[in-house]
Backbone bond lengths (Angstrom), bond angles and torsions (degrees), N, CA, C in turn:
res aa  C-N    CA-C-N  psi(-1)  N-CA   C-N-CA  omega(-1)  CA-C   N-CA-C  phi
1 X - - - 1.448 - - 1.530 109.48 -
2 X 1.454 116.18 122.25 1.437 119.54 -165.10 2.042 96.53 -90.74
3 X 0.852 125.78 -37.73 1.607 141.90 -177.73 1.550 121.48 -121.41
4 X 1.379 103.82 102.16 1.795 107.44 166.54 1.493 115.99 -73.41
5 X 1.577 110.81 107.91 1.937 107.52 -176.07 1.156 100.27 -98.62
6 X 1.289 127.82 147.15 1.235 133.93 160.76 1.856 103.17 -132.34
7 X 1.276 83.40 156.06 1.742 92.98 -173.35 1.744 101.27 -142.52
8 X 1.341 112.49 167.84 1.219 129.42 165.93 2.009 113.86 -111.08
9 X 1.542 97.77 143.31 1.085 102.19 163.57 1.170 105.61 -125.04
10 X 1.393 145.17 58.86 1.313 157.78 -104.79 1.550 97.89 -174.99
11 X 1.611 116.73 150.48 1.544 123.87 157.27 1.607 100.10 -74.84
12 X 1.532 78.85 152.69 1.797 102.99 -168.70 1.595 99.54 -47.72
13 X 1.358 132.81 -30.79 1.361 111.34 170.09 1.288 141.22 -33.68
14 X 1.651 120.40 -20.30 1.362 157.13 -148.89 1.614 92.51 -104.38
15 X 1.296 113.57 -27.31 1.884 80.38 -161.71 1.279 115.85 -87.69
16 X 1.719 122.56 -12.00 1.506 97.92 175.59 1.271 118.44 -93.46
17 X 1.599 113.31 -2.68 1.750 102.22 167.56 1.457 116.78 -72.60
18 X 1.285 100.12 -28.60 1.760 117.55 176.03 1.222 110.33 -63.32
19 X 1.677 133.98 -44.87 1.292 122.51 174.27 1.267 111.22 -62.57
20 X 1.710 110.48 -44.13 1.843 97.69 -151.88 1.712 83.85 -87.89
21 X 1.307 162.77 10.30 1.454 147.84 137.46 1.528 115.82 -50.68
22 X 1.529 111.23 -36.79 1.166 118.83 -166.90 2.089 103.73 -62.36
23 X 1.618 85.35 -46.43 2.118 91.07 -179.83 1.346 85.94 -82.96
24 X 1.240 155.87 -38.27 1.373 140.54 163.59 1.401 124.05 -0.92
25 X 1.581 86.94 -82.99 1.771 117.01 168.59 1.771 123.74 -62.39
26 X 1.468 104.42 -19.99 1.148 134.43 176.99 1.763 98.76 -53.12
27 X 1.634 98.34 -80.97 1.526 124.29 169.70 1.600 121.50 -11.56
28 X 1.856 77.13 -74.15 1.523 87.21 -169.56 1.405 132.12 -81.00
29 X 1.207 113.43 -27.24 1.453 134.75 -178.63 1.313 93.44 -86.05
30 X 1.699 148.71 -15.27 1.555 117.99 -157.66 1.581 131.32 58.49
31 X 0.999 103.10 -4.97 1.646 97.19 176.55 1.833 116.38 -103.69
32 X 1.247 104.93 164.43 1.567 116.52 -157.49 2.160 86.92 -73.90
33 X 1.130 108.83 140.70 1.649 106.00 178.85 2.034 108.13 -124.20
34 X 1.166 105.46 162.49 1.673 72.92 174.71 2.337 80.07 -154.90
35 X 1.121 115.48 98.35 1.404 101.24 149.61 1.315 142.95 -39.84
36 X 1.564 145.75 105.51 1.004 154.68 -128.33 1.790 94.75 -104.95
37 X 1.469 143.48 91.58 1.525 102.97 179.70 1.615 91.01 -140.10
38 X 2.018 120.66 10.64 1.500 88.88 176.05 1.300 117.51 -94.01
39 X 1.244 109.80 48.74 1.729 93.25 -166.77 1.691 90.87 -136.80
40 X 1.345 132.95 150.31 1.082 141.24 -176.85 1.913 97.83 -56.39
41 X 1.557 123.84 157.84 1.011 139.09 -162.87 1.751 107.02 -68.74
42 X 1.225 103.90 -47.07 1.430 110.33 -169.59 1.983 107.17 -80.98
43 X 1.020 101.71 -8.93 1.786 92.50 165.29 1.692 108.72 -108.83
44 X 1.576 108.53 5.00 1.541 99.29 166.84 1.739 89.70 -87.87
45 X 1.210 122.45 -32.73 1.213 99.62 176.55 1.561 139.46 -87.24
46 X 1.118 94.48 -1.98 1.752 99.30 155.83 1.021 120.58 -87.65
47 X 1.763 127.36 -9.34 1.522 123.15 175.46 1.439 102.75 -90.46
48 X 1.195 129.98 -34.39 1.652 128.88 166.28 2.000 94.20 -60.82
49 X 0.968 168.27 -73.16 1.046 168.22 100.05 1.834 90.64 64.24
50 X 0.966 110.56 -88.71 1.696 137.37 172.85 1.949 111.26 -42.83
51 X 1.547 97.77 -17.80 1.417 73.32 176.42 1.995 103.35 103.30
52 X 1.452 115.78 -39.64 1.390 123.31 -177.94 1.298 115.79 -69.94
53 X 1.278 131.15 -27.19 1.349 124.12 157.72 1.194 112.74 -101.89
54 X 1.631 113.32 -173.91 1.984 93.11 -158.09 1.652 85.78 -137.63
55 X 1.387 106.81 -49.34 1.530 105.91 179.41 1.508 115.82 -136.06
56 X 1.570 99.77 134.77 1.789 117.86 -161.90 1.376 102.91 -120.78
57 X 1.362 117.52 140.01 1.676 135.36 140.41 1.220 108.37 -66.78
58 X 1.480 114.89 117.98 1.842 103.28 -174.55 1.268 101.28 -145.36
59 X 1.104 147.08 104.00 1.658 147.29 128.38 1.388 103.87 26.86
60 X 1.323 103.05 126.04 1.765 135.59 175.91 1.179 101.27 -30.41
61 X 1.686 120.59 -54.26 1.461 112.04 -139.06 1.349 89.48 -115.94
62 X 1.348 151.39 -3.82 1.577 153.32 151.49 2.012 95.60 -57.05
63 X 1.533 105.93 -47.31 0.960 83.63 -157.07 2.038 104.77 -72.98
64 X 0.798 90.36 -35.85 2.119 96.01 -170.65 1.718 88.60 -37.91
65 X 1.334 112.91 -42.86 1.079 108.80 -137.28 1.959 96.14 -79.94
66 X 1.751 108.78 -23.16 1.614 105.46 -174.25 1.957 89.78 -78.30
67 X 1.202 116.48 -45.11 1.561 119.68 -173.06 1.142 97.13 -42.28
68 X 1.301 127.18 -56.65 1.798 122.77 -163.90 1.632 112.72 -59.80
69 X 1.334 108.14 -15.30 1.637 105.09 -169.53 1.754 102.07 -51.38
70 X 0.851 108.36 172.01 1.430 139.83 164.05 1.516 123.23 -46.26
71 X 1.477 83.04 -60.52 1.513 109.30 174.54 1.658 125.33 -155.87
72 X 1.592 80.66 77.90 1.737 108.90 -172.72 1.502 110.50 -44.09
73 X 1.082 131.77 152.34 1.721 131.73 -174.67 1.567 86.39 -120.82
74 X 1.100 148.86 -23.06 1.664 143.37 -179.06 1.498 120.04 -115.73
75 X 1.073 120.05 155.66 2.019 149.53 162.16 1.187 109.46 -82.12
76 X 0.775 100.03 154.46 1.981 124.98 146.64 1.671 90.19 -72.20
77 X 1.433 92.62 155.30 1.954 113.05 -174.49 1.653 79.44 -136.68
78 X 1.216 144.36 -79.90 1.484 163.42 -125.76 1.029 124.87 135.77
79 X 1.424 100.08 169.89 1.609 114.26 -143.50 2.026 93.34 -123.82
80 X 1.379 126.23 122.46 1.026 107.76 147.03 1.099 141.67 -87.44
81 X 1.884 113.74 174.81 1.811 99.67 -166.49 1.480 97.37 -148.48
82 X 1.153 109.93 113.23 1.613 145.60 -155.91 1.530 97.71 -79.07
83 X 1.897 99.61 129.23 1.364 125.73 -171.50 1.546 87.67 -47.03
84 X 1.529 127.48 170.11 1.543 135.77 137.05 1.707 95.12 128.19
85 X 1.418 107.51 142.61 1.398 125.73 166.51 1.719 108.64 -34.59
86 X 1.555 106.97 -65.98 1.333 114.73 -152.32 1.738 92.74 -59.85
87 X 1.142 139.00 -16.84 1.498 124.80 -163.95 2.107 97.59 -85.68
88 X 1.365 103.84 -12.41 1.489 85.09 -149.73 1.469 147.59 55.22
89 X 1.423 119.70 40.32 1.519 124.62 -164.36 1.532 104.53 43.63
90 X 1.292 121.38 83.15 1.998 110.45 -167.46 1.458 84.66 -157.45
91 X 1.562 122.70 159.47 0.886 112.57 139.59 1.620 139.73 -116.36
92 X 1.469 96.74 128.67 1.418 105.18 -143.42 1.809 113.14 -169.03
93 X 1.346 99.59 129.83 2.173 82.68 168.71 1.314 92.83 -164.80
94 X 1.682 121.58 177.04 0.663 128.76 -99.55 1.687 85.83 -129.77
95 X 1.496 140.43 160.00 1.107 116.94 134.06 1.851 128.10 -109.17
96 X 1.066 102.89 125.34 1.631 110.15 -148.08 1.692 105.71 -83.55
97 X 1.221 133.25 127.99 1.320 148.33 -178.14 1.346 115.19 -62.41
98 X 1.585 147.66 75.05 0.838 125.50 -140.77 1.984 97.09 -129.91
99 X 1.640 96.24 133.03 1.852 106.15 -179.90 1.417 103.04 -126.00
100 X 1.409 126.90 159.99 1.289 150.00 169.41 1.901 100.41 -25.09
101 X 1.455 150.50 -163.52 1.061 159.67 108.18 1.145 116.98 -43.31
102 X 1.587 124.41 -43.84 1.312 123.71 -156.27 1.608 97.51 -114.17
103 X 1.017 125.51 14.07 1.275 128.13 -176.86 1.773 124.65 -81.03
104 X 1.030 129.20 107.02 1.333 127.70 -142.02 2.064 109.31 -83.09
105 X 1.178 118.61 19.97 1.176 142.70 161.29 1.390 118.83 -82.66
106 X 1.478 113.14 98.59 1.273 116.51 169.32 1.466 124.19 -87.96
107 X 1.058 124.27 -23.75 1.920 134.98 166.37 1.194 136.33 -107.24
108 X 0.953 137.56 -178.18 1.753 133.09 -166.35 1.996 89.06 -99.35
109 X 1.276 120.02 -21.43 1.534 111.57 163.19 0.969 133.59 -85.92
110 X 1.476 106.36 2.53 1.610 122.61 165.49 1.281 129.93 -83.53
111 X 1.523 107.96 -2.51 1.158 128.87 174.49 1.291 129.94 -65.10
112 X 1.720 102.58 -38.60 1.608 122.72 -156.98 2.009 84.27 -47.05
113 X 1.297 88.61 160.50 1.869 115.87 -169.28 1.141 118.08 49.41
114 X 1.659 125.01 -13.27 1.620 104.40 -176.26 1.871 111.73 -72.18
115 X 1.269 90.82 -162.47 1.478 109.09 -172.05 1.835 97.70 -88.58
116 X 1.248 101.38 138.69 1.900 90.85 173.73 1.918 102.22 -135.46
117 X 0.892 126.17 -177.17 1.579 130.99 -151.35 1.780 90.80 -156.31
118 X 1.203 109.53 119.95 1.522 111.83 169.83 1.633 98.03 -125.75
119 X 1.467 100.11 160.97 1.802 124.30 -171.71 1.553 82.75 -68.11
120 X 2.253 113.62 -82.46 1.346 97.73 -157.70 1.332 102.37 -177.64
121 X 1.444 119.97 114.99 1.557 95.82 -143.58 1.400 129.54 -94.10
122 X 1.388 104.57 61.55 1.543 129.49 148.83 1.249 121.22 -103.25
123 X 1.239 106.28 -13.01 1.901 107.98 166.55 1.907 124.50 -76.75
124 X 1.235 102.56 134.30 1.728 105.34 -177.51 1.631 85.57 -62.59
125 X 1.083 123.37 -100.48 1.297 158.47 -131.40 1.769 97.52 -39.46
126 X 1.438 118.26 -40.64 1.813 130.45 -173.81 1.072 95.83 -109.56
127 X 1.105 147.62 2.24 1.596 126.80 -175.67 1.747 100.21 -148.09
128 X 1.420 108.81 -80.24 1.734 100.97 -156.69 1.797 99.51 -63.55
129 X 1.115 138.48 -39.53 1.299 137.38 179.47 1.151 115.66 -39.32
130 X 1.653 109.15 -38.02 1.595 118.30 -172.40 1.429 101.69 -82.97
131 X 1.212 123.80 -13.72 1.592 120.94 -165.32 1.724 86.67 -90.57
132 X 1.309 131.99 -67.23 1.159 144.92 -138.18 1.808 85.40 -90.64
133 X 1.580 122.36 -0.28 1.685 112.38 148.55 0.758 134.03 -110.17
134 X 1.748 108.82 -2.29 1.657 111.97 145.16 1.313 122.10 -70.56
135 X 0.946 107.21 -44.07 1.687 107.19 177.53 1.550 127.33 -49.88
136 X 1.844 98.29 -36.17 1.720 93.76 164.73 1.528 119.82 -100.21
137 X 1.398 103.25 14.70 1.673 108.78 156.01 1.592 109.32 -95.27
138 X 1.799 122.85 13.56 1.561 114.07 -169.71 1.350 119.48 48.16
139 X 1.381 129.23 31.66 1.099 121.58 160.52 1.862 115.87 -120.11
140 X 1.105 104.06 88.82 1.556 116.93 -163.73 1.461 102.46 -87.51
141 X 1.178 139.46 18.06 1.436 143.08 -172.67 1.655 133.99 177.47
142 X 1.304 127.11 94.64 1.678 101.72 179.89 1.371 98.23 100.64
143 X 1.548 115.36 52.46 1.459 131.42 162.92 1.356 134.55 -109.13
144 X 1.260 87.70 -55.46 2.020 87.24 -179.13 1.836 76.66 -89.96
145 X 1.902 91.76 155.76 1.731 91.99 144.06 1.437 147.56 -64.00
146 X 1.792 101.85 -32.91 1.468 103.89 165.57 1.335 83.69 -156.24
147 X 1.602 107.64 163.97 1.123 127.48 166.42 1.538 116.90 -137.62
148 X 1.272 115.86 160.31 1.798 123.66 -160.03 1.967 101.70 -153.70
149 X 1.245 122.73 131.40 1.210 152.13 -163.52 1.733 70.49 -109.73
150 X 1.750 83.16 121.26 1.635 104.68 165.69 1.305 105.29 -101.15
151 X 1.778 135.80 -41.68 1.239 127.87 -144.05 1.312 122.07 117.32
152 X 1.755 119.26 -56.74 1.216 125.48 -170.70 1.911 113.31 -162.50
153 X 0.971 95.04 149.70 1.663 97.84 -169.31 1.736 100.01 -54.64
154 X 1.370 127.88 -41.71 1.614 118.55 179.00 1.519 108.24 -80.05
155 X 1.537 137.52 -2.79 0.914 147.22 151.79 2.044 106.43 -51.62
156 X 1.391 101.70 -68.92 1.394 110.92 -162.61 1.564 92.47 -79.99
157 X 1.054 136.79 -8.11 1.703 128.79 170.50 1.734 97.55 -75.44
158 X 0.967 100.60 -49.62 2.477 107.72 -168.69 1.775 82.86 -59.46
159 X 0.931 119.44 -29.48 2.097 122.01 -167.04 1.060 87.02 -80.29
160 X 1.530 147.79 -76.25 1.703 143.42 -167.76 1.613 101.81 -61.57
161 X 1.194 153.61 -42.30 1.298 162.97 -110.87 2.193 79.28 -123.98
162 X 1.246 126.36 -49.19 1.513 123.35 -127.87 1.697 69.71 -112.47
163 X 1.716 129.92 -29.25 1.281 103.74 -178.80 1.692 102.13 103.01
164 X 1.416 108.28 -5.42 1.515 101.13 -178.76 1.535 119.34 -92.37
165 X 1.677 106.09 3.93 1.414 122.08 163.51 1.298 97.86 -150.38
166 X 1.819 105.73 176.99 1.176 124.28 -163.06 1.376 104.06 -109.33
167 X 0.931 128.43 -20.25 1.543 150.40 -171.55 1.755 150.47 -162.60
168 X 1.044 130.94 171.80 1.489 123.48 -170.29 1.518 109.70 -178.62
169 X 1.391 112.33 133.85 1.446 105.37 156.01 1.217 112.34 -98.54
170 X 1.658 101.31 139.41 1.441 104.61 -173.60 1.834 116.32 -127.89
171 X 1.200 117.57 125.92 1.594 132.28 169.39 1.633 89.39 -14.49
172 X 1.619 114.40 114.99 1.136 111.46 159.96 1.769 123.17 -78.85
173 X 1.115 105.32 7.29 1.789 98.23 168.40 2.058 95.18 -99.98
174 X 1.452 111.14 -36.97 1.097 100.03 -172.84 1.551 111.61 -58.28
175 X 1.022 91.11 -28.78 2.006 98.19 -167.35 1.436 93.11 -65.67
176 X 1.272 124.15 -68.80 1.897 123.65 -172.98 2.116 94.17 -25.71
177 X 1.731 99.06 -79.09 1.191 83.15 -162.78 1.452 113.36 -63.41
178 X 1.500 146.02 -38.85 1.850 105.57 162.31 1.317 129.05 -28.76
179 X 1.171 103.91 -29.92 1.663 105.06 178.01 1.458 109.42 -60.67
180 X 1.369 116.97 -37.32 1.416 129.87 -148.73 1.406 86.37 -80.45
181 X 1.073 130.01 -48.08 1.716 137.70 -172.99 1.307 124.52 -79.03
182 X 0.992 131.02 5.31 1.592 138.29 -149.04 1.592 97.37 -178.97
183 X 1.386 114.59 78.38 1.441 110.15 -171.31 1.700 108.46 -63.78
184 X 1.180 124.13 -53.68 1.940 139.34 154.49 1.724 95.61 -11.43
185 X 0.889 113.56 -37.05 1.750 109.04 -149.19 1.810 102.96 -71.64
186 X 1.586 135.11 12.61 1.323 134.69 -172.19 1.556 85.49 -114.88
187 X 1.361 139.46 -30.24 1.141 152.33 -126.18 2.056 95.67 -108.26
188 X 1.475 83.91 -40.67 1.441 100.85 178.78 1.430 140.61 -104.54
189 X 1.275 105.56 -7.45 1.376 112.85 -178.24 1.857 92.40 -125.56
190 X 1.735 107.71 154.40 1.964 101.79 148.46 1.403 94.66 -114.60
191 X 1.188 102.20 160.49 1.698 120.84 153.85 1.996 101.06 -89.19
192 X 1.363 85.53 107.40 2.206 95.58 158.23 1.153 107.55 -86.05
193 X 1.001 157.40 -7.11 1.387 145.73 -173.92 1.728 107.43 -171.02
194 X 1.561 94.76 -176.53 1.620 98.89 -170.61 1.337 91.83 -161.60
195 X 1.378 135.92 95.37 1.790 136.42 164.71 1.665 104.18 -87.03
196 X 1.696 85.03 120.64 1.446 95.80 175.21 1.549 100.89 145.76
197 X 1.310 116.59 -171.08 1.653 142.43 19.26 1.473 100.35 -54.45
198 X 1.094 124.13 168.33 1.794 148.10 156.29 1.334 127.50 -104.56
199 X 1.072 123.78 114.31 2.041 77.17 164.33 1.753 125.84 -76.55
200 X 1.229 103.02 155.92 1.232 113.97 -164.23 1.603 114.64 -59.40
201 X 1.326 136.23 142.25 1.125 133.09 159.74 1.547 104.96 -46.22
202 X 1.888 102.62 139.37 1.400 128.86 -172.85 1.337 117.79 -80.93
203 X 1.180 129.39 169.83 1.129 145.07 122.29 1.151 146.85 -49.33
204 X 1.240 141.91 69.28 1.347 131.14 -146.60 1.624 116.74 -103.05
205 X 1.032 126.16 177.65 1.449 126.48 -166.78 1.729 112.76 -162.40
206 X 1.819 105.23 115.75 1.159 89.90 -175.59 1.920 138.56 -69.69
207 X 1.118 155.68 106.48 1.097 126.37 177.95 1.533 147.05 -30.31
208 X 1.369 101.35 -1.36 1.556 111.25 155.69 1.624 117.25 -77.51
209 X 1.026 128.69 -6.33 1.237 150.22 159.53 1.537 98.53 -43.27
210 X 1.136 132.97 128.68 1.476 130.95 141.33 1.718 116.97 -47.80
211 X 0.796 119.49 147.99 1.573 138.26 -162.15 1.686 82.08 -95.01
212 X 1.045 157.65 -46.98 1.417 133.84 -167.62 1.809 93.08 -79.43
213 X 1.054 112.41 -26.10 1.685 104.53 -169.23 1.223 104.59 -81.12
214 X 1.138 129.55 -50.74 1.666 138.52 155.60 1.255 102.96 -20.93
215 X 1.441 141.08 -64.33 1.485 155.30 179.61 1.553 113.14 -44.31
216 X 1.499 99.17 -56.23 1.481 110.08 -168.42 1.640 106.79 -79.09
217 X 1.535 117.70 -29.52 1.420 106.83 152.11 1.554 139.52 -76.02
218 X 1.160 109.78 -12.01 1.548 120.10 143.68 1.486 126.31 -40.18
219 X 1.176 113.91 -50.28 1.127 145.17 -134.70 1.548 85.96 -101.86
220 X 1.256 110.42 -74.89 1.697 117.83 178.00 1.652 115.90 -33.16
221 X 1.766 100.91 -50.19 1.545 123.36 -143.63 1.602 80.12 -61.85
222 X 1.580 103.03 -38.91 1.760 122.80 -131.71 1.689 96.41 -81.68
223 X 1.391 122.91 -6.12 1.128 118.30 -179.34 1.600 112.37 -148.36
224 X 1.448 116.10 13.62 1.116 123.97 166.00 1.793 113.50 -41.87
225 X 1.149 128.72 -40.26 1.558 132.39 168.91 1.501 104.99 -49.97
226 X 0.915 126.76 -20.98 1.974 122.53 -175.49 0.647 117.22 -121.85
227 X 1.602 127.73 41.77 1.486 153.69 178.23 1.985 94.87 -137.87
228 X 1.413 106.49 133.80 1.474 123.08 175.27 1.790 96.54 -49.85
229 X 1.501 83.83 -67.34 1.310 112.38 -164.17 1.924 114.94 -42.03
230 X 1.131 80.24 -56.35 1.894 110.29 -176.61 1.699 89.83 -55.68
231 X 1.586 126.88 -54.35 1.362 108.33 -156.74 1.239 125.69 -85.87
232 X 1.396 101.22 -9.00 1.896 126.84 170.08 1.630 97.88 -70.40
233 X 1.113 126.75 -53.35 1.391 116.58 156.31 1.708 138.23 -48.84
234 X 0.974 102.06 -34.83 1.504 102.83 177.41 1.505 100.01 -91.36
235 X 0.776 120.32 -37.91 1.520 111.74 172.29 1.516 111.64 -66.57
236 X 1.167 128.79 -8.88 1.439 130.40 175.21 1.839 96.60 -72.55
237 X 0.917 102.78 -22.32 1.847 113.34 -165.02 1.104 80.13 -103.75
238 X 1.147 168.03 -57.47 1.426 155.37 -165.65 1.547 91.07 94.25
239 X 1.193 131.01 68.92 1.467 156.61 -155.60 1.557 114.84 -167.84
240 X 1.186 108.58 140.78 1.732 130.98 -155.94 1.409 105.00 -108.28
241 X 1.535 110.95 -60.08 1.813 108.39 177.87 1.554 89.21 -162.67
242 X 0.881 91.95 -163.74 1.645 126.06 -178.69 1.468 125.94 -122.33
243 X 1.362 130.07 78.29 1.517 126.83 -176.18 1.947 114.07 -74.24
244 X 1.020 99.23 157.26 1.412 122.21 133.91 0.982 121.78 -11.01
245 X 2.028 141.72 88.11 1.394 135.04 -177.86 1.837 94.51 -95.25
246 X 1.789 86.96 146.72 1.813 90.86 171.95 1.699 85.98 -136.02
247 X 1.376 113.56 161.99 1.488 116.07 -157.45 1.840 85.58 -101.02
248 X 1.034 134.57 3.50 1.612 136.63 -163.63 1.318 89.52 -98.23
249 X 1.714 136.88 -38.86 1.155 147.20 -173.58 1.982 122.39 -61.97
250 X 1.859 84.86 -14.44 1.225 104.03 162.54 1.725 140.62 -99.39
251 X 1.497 92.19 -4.61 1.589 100.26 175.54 1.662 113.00 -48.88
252 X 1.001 113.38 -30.21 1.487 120.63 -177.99 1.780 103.69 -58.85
253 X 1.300 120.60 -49.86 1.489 108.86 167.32 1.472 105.67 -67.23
254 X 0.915 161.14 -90.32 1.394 164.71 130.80 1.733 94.70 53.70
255 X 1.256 109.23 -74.42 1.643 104.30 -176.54 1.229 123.44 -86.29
256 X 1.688 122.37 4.31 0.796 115.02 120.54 1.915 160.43 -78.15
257 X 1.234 105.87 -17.51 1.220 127.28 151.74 1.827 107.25 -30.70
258 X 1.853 88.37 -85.43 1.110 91.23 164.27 1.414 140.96 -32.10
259 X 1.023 165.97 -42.94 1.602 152.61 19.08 1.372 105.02 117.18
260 X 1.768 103.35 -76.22 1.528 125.53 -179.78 1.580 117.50 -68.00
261 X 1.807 114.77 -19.42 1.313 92.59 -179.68 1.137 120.98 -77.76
262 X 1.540 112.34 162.93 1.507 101.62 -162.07 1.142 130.35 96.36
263 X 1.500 114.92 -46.34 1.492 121.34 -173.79 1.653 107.03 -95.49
264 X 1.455 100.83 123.02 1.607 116.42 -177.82 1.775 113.42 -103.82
265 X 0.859 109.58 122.02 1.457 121.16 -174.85 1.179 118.64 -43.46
266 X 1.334 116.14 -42.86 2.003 131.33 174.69 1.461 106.14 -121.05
């Protein structure tokens, strides 16, 4: 392999920890690295698919769903575990319930008929989570009044913010950093609810990878926190370290998946 790619399937919060890991790994390992980010998200993930990218940030419920194949082409690499009290050093977050300030809805059952805004519905965190928490509220059909696929969690925040919906669940790491960018934005929105913990979107790793290189990025990911260098980076991600991924750590999307079929949003 002449080039190690790695890409994100991640909200835009993701790309500058993702670049500077990429010369990270660059550094330490000696090998040529190349971050993947001009191409829309879903054809970096058909080229990791193909073998052309090598290592991906990928959403909970994309991933159960490549693990379950038959004959999976990727690993677990590791799991990160996001700066902040509410995570408990875990990896894990949240998807956060999010309405106007002035919006007279205090609960996620206060919702029934409004307007709601989802990322895209291959995402856990905006879409299947919400299905598989209707389902253990028994309401499997004929909830929100309408609903609309924005694209992306800061997509469906400008939709609650502009008044063109009533609501959204939103990536609780993504939400911190909107916060981080838009200081107004605590002033203007509440969080009603919080579904979850989750576990966190993975790390993944293609099996075209050599098995000693696979190792030695383990190895890197796995101790990147005890490096100066390494923790000025993860803290750029608002990230603590890098653990140990086990694919059992994911049954929790899995039964939820399960959960959501069936259940239709309106």
């Amino acid at each position: 392999m002449k080039t190690l790619k790695l890409a994100s399937c991640m909200a835009e919060n993701t790309e500058a920890v993702c670049r500077a890991l990429a010369e990270y790994i660059r550094l330490k390992l000696h090998i040529p690295t190349e971050y993947v980010t001009d191409i829309p998200w879903q054809e970096r993930e058909a080229l990791f698919d193909r073998g052309e990218i090598h290592v991906l940030w990928l959403c909970g419920l994309p991933y159960v769903h490549k693990a379950d194949l038959a004959e999976s082409s990727m690993e677990l690499l590791a799991v990160p575990i996001p700066a902040g009290k509410r995570y408990q050093a875990q990896p894990v977050y949240f998807s956060d319930v999010v309405v106007r300030r002035e919006s007279m809805r205090r609960s996620f059952r206060d919702l029934r008929g409004a307007t709601w805004a989802y990322n895209e519905p291959r995402s856990h965190s905006g879409f299947n989570v919400v299905r598989a928490h209707l389902f253990d509220l028994r309401e499997i059909a004929n909830f929100f009044g309408a609903v609309f696929e924005a694209g992306a969690h800061s997509n469906s925040m400008q939709m609650i913010l502009s008044g063109t919906v009533d609501g959204a669940a939103i990536d609780s790491t993504v939400l911190e950093w909107l916060g981080s960018q838009r200081a107004s934005l605590t002033d203007e929105i509440r969080v009603i609810d919080s579904i979850g913990p989750s576990p966190i979107p993975p790390w993944v790793v293609s099996r075209h990878v050599a098995e000693s290189q696979r190792r030695a990025l383990r190895q890197l990911l796995g101790e990147m926190h005890l490096n100066a260098n390494g923790r000025k980076i993860l803290a750029s991600g608002r990230l603590v370290r890098f653990n140990a991924a086990h694919d059992r750590d994911y049954d929790p999307i899995r039964e939820m998946a399960s959960k959501a079929e069936g259940v239709s949003l309106i």
